[in-house]
C-alpha positions as CSV (number, residue, x, y, z in Angstrom):
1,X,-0.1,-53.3,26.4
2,X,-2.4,-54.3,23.8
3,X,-4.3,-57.9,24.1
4,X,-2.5,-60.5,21.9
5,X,-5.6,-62.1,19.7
6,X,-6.1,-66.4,20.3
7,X,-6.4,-68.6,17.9
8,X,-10.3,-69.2,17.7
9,X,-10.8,-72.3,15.3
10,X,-8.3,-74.2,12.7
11,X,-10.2,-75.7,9.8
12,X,-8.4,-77.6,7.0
13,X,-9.8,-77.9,3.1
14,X,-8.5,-80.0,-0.3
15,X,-8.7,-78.4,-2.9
16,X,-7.8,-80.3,-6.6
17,X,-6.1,-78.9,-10.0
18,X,-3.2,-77.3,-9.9
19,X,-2.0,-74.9,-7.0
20,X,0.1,-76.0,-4.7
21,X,0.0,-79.8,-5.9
22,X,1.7,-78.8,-9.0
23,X,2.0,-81.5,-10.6
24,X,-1.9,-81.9,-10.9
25,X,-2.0,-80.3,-14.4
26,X,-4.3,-81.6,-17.6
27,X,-2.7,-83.4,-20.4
28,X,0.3,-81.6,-22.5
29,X,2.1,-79.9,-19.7
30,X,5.8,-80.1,-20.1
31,X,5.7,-80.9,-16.1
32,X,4.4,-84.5,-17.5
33,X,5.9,-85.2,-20.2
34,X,8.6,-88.3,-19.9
35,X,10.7,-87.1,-16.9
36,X,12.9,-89.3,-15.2
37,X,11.7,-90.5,-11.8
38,X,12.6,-93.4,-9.7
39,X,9.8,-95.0,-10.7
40,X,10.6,-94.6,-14.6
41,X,12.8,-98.2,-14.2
42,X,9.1,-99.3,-15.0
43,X,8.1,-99.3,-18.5
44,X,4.5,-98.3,-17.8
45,X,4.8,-95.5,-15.0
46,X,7.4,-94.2,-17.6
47,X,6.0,-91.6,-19.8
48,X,3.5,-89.7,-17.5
49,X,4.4,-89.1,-13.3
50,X,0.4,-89.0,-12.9
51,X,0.8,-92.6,-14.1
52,X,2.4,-93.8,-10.4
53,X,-0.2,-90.8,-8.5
54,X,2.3,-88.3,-8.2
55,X,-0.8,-86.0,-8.1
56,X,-3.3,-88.1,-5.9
57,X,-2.9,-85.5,-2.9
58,X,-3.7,-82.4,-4.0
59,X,-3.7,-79.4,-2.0
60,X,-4.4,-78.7,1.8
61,X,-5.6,-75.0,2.7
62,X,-5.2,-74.4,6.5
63,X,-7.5,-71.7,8.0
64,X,-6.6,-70.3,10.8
65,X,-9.4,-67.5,12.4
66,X,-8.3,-65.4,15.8
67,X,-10.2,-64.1,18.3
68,X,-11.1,-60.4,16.3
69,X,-12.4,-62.9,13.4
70,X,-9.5,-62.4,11.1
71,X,-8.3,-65.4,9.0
72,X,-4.9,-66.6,8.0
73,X,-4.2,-69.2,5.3
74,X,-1.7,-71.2,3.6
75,X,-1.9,-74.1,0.6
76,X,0.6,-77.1,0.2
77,X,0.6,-80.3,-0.6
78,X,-1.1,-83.1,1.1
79,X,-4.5,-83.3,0.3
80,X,-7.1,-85.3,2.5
81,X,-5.1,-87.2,4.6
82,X,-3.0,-83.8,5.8
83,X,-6.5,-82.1,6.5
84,X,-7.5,-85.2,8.4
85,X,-4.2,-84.2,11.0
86,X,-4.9,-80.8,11.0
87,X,-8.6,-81.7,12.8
88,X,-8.0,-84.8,14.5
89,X,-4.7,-84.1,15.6
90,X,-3.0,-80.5,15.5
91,X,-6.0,-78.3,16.2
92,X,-5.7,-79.2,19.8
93,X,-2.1,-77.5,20.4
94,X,-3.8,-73.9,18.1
95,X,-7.4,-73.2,19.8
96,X,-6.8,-71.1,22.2
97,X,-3.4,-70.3,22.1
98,X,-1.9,-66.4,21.2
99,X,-1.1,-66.0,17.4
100,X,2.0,-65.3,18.6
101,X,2.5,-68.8,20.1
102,X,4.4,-70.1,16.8
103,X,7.6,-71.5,18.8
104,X,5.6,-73.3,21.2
105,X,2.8,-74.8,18.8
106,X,5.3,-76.1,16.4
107,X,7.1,-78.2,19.2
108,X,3.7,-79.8,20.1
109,X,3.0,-80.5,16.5
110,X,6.4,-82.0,16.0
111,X,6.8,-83.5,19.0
112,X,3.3,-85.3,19.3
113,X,3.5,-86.2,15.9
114,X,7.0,-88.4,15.9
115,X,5.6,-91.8,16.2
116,X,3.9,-91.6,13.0
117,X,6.1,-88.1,11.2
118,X,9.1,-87.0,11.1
119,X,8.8,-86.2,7.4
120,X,6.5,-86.6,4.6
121,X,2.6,-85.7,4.6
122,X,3.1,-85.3,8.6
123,X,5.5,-82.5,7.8
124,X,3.8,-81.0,5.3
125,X,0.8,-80.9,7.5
126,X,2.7,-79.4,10.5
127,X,4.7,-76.7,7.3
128,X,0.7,-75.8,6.5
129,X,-0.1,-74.8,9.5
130,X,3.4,-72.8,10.0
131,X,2.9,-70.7,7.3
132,X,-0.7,-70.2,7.8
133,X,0.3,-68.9,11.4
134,X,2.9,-66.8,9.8
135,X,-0.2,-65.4,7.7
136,X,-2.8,-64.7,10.7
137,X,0.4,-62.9,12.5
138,X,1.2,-60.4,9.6
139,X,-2.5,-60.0,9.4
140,X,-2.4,-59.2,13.1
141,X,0.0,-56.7,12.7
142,X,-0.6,-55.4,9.2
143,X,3.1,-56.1,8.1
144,X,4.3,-58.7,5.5
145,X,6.0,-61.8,6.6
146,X,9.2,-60.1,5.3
147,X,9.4,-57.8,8.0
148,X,8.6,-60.0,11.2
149,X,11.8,-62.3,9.8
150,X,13.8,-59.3,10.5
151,X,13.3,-57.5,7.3
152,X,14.2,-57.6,3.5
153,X,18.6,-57.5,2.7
154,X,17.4,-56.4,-0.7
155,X,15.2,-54.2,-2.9
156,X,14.2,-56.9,-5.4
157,X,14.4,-61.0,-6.0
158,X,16.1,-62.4,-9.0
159,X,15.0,-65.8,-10.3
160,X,16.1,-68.6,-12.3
161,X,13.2,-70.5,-14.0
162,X,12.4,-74.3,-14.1
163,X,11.1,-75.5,-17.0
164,X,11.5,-77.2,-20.8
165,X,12.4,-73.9,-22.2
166,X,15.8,-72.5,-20.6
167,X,16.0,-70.2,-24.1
168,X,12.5,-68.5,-23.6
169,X,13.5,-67.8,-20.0
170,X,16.7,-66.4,-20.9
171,X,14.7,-64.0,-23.4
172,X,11.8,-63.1,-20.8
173,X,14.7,-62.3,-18.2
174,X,15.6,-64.9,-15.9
175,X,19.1,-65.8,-14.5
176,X,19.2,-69.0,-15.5
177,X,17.4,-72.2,-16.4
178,X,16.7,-75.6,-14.8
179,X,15.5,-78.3,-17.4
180,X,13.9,-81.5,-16.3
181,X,15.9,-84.8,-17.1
182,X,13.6,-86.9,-19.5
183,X,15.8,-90.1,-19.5
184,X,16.7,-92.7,-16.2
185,X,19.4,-95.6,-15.8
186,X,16.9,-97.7,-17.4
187,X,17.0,-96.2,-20.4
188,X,20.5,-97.3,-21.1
189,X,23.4,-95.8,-23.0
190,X,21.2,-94.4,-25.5
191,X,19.2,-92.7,-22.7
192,X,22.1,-90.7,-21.2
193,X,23.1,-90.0,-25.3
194,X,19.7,-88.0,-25.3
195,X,20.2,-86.1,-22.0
196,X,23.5,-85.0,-23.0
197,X,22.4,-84.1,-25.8
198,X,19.1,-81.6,-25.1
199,X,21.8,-79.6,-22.8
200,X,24.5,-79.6,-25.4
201,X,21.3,-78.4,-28.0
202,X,20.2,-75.5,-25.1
203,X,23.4,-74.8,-24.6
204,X,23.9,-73.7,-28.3
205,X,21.0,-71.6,-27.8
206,X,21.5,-69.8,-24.7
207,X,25.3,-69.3,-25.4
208,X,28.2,-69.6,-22.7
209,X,27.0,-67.7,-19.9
210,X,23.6,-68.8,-18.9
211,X,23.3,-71.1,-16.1
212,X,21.7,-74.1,-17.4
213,X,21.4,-76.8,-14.7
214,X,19.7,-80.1,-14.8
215,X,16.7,-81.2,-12.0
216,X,16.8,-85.1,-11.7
217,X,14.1,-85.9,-9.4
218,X,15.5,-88.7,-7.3
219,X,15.9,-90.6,-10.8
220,X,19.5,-91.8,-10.9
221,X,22.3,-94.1,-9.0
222,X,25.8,-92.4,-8.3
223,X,27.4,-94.1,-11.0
224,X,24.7,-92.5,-14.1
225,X,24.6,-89.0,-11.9
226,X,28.5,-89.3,-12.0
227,X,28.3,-90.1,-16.2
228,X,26.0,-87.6,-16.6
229,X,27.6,-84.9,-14.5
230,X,30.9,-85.6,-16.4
231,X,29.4,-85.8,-19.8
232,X,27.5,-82.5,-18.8
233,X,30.7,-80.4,-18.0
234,X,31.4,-80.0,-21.7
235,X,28.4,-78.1,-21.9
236,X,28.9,-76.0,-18.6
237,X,26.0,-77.3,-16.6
238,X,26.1,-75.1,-13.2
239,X,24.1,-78.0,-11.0
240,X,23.4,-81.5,-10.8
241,X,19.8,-81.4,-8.6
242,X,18.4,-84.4,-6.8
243,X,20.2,-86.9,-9.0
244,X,19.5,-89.6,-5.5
245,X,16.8,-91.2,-3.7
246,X,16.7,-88.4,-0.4
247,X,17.4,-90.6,1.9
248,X,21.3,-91.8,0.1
249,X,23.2,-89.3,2.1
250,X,26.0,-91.5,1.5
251,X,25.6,-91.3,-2.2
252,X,25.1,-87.8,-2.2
253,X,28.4,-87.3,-0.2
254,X,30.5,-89.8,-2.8
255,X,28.5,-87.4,-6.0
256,X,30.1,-84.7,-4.8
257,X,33.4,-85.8,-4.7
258,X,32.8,-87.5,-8.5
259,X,31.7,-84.2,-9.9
260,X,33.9,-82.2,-12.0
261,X,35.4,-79.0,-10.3
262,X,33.5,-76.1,-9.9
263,X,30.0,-78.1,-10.9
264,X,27.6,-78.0,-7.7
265,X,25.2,-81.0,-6.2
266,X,22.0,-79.9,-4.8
267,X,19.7,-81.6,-3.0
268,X,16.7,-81.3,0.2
269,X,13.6,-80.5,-1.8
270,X,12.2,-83.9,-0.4
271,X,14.3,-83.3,2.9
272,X,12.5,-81.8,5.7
273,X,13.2,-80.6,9.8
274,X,17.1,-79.2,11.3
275,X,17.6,-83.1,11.5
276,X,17.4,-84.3,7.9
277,X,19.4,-80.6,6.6
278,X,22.0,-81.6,9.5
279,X,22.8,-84.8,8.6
280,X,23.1,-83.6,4.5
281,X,25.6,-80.7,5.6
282,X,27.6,-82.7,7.9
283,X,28.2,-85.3,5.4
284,X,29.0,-83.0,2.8
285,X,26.3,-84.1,0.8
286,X,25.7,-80.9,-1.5
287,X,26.8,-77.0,-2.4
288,X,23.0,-76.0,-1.9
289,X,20.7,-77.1,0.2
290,X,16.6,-77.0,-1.7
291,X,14.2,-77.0,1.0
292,X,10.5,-76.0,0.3
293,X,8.9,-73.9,2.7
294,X,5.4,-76.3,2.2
295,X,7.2,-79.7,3.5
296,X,10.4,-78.9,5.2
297,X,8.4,-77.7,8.4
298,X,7.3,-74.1,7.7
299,X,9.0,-70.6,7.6
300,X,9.8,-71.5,11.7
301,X,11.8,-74.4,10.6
302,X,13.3,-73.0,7.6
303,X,14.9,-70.5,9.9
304,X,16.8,-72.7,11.7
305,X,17.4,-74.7,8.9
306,X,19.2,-71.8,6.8
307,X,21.1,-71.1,9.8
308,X,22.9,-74.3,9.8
309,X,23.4,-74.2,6.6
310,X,24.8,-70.8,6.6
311,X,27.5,-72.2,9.5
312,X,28.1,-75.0,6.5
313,X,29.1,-72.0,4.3
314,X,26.1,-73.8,2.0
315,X,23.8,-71.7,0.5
316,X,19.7,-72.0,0.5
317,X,17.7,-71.8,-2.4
318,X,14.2,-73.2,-1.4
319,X,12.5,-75.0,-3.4
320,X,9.9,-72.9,-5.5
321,X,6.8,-72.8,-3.4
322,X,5.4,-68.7,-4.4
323,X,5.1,-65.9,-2.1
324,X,5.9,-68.4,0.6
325,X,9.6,-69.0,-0.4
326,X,10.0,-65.2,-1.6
327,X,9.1,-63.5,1.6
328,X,12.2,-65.2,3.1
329,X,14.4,-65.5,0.5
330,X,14.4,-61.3,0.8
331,X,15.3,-61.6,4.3
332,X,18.8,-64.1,3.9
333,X,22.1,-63.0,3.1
334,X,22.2,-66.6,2.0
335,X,19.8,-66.7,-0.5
336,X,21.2,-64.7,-3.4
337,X,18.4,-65.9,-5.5
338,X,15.6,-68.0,-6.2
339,X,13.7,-70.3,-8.2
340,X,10.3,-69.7,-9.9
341,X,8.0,-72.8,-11.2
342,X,7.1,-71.8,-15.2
343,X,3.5,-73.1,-14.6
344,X,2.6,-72.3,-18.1
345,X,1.7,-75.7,-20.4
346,X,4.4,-75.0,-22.7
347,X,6.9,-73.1,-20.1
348,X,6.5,-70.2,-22.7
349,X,4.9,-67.4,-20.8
350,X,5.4,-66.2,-16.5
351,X,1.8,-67.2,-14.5
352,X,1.5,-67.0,-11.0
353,X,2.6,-70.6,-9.7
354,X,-0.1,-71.3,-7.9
355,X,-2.7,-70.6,-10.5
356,X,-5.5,-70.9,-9.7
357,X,-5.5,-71.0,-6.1
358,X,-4.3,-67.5,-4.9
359,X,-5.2,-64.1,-5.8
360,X,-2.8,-61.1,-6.0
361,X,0.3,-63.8,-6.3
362,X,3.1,-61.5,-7.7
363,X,5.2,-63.0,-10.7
364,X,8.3,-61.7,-11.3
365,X,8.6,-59.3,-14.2
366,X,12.0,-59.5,-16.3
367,X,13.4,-62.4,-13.8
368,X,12.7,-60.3,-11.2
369,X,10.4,-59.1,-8.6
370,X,11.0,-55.8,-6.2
371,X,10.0,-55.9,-2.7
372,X,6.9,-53.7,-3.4
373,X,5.4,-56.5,-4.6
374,X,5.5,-57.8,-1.0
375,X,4.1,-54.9,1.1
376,X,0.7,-56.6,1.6
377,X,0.2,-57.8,5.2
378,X,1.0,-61.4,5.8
379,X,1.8,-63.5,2.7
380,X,-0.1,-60.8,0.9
381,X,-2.3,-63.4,-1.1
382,X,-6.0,-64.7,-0.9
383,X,-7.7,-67.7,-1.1
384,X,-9.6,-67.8,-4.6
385,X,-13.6,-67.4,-3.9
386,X,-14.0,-69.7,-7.2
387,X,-11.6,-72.7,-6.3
388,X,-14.1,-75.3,-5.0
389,X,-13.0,-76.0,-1.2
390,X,-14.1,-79.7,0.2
391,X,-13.9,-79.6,3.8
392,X,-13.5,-83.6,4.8
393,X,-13.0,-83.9,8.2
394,X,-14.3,-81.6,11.3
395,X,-13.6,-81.4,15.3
């Protein structure tokens, strides 16, 4: 039998602009332009999310070099306080251990980390790590993630595209389109007017059968997300998304009752672990469950979290987070599809969504990618030489 490589040293980077804190982008990006938030009942944190710090993170990159000197890695969200867990705190459970040891170091991260985790930057951290263990063990092997998860169910990926410009992604190929909501409760009457009112315009110019759904981003109360989902059904909206604050599962639950027939509630992209997903399926919270690979708890989670849902007859769609998302979305019978970030300024052209962090990212080409572009061992991406790593904190 051959000898398993260990886990020699974990080191953990920030990285800023762009990448896998999305929402770090320059002035003019439609990502930034008046969305509603929870914090938009403020006048001042209204127009811009970077306003309130929704980008005062920025990314973590995990490192993760084995005995034979080979490196897996992995970006998400969380910045210098996640790389401060990774070498105080997580390392300890990873040096020294097999690369094959995922199970076994994800219970220690998890379980040593509940006093102060359970979701948020602690599960981000803990996701980081995940996936860059995921990374180090195709690299090990020379296979793509894909295939340790059991293998692909299908030849190629199709994608919906989230962005301000549903009718450019219906013309560059994409299933569908998700459009951010630009107006909250606070902005009255005449607020919901103007939401109903940019769907019922894209709707004119996608024509009847293009999904169009509408992302909220924890912005609304039941009683607007009810309005607004009613109001919307006139204009065929396929999804209300995170209309609630994450933790209202008992909003979430009433929603879905409110809805019109045959209009789906989805939720979880701010959910994260078996425990949060359990208690939104159980309470019949949503159709599709969202979670993102980066802060749900890592591809090991995610596992266990799409097969819940899948005994909830619910489908997953995670949350678009790049190669890390599609290399398991191709291995789920209950992830028909998936959802790709349109990075691009004016959501007008397909760039990888983690510019400019990784190198080789595939983008899908006509709203969709083929499994060939997922052959490369591991997540089949590398860290970009000319992104400018800050390394905070040692052990």
């Amino acid at each position: 039998m051959t000898q398993i490589p260990t886990i020699k040293q974990v080191r953990a980077f920030t990285l800023k602009g762009g990448g896998a804190d999305y929402h770090d982008q320059s002035e003019g990006h439609w990502i930034d332009d008046h969305i509603a938030t929870p914090m938009a009942k403020y006048p001042e944190y209204r127009q811009s999310r970077r306003s309130f710090g929704i980008n005062v993170l920025g990314t973590l990159v995990v490192e993760i070099e084995d005995s034979a000197g080979r490196v897996g890695f992995a970006v998400t969200t969380g910045g210098e306080p996640a790389a401060y867990i990774v070498e105080k705190h997580l390392a300890r459970f990873l040096e020294g251990a097999r690369v094959t040891d995922i199970e076994r170091i994800w219970d220690q991260m998890y379980l040593s980390t509940l006093y102060y985790g359970r979701k948020g930057i602690v599960i981000n951290t803990i996701s980081g790590v995940d996936l860059a263990l995921w990374d180090l063990l195709g690299k090990v092997r020379g296979e793509p993630v894909h295939q340790l998860l059991g293998g692909a169910v299908r030849d190629e990926l199709q994608f919906y595209a989230t962005g301000a410009r549903p009718d450019l992604a219906q013309k560059m190929g994409f299933i569908g389109g998700k459009m951010p909501l630009h107006h909250g409760p606070a902005e009255g009457e005449e607020g919901l007017r103007r939401n109903l009112q940019e769907l019922a315009t894209m709707r004119e110019r996608v024509g009847p059968d293009f999904w169009l759904m509408l992302d909220c981003w924890m912005s609304l109360d039941v009683n607007y997300a009810t309005r607004l989902a009613q109001g919307a059904q006139a204009h065929g909206l396929k999804w209300i998304e995170e209309a609630l604050p994450p933790d209202d599962y008992w909003g979430y639950a009433a929603l879905r009752k409110n809805v019109p027939t045959g209009m789906l509630v989805t939720t979880g992209e701010h959910e994260a672990t078996r425990w949060g997903f359990r208690q939104l399926l159980e309470m019949g919270c949503c159709d599709i469950i969202q979670p993102d690979v980066g802060w749900c708890g890592g591809i090991t989670e995610l596992l266990k979290i799409s097969a819940l849902a899948d005994a909830h007859q619910a489908l997953v769609i995670p949350h678009g987070s790049s190669v890390y998302s599609y290399h398991f979305v191709a291995t789920r019978h209950n992830s028909p599809f998936a959802e790709f970030l349109m990075m691009a300024p004016k959501a007008d052209e397909v760039v990888p969504m983690f510019h400019p962090q990784l190198l080789g990212e595939p983008v899908p080409v006509n709203g969709r990618m083929r499994l060939s572009a997922l052959d490369r061992p591991g997540f089949g991406v590398e860290l970009n030489p000319e992104c400018a790593l800050h390394r905070p904190y040692t052990h």
